[in-house]
C-alpha atoms as one frame of an Amber mdcrd trajectory, in Angstrom:
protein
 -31.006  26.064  -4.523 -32.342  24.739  -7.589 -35.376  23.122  -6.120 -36.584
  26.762  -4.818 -35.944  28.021  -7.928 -38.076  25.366  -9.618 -40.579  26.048
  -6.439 -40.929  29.623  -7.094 -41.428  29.209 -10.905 -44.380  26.794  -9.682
 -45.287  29.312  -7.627 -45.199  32.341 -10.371 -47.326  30.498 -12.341 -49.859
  29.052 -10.373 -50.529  33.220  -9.104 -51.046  34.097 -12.842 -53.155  30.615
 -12.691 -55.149  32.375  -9.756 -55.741  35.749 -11.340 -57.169  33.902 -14.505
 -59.339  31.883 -12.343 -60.425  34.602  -9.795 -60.767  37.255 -13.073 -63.142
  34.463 -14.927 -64.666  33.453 -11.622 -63.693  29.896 -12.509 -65.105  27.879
  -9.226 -63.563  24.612 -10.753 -59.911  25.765 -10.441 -60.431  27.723  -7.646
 -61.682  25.108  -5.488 -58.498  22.742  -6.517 -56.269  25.681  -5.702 -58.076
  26.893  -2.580 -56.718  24.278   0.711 -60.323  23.181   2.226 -59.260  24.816
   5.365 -58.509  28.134   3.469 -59.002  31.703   4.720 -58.679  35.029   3.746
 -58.499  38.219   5.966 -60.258  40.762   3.831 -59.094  44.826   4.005 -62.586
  45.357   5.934 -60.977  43.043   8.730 -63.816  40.381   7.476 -62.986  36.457
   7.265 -63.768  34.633   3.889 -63.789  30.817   4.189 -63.302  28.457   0.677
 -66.544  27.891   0.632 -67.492  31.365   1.215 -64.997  32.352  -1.499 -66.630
  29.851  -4.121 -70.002  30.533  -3.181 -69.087  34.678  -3.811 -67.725  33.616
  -7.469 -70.320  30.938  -8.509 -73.336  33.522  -7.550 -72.143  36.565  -9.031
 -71.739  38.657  -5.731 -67.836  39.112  -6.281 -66.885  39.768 -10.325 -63.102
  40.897 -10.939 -62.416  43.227 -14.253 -59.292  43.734 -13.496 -55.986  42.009
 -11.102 -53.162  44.299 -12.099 -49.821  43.031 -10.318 -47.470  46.263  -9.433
 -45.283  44.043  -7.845 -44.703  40.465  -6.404 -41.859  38.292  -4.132 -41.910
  35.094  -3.191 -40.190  33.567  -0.107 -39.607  29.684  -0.510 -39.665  28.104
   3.445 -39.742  24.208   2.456 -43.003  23.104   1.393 -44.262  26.690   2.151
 -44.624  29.739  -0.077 -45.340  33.188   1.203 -45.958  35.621  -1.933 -46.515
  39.249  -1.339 -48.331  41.576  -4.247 -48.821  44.505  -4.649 -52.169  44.635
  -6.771 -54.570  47.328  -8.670 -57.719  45.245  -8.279 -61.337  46.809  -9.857
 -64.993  44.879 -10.619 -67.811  44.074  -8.768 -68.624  43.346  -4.796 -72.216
  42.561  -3.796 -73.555  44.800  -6.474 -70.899  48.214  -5.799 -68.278  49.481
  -7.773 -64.778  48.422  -6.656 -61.488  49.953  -7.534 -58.829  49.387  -5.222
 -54.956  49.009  -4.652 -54.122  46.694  -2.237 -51.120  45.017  -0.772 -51.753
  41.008  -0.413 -49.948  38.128   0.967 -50.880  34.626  -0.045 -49.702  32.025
   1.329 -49.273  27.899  -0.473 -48.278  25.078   1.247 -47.196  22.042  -0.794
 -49.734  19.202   0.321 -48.772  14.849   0.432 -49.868  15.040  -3.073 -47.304
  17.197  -4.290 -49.869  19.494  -5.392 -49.494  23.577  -4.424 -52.880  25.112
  -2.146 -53.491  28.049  -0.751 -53.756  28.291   3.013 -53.922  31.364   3.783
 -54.650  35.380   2.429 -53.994  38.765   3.917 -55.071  42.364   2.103 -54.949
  45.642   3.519 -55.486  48.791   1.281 -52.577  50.944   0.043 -51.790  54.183
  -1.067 -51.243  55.154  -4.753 -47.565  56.428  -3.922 -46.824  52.473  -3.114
 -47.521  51.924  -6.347
């Protein structure tokens, strides 16, 4: 038990490492917290890759003003973390106004190196009354 405790504390922080990354668009700490083979399901149904992730924060077209947690569990499974977040998101996407609640589920994996990635992302919109 104490080792998922310790696990989800890793956990807790890397996410507000994340938002802090993903708010400054920070393409150095996102691409050591991003897996390589990382992907993200966007609300739209769309599939973001890493590199497709990076590339949106390094040029501009994605900018983040604000990634308000509501809410947030995390599941230990092992070497596997599933979080699930409720999350008031607003900025920037390709130029239009976004302000959005969301419910998100992000998933890490503990690599060889010991070191946390994400693998895997999920959002689908939600209503206000969720929040």
């Amino acid at each position: 038990m104490t080792q998922s405790i310790n696990y989800t504390e890793r956990i807790e922080a890397l996410e507000v490492e994340l938002h802090k990354a993903l708010l400054a668009s920070d393409v150095k700490t996102l691409d050591r917290l991003l897996a390589d083979d990382f992907t993200y399901t966007l609300h739209s149904g769309a599939i973001m890759t890493k590199s497709d992730e990076l590339r949106a924060h390094r040029t501009g077209m994605v900018k983040f003003s604000r990634l308000e947690t509501a809410q947030q569990e995390i599941r230990m499974y092992d070497d596997t973390a599933i979080v699930s977040i409720r999350l008031r998101i607003s900025g920037k996407n390709a130029g239009f106004s976004t302000d959005n609640n969301i419910h998100l589920t992000r998933v890490w994996k503990m690599r060889s190196n010991r070191r946390w990635q994400v693998i895997a992302g999920h959002a689908c919109n939600a209503h206000e009354s969720d929040f």
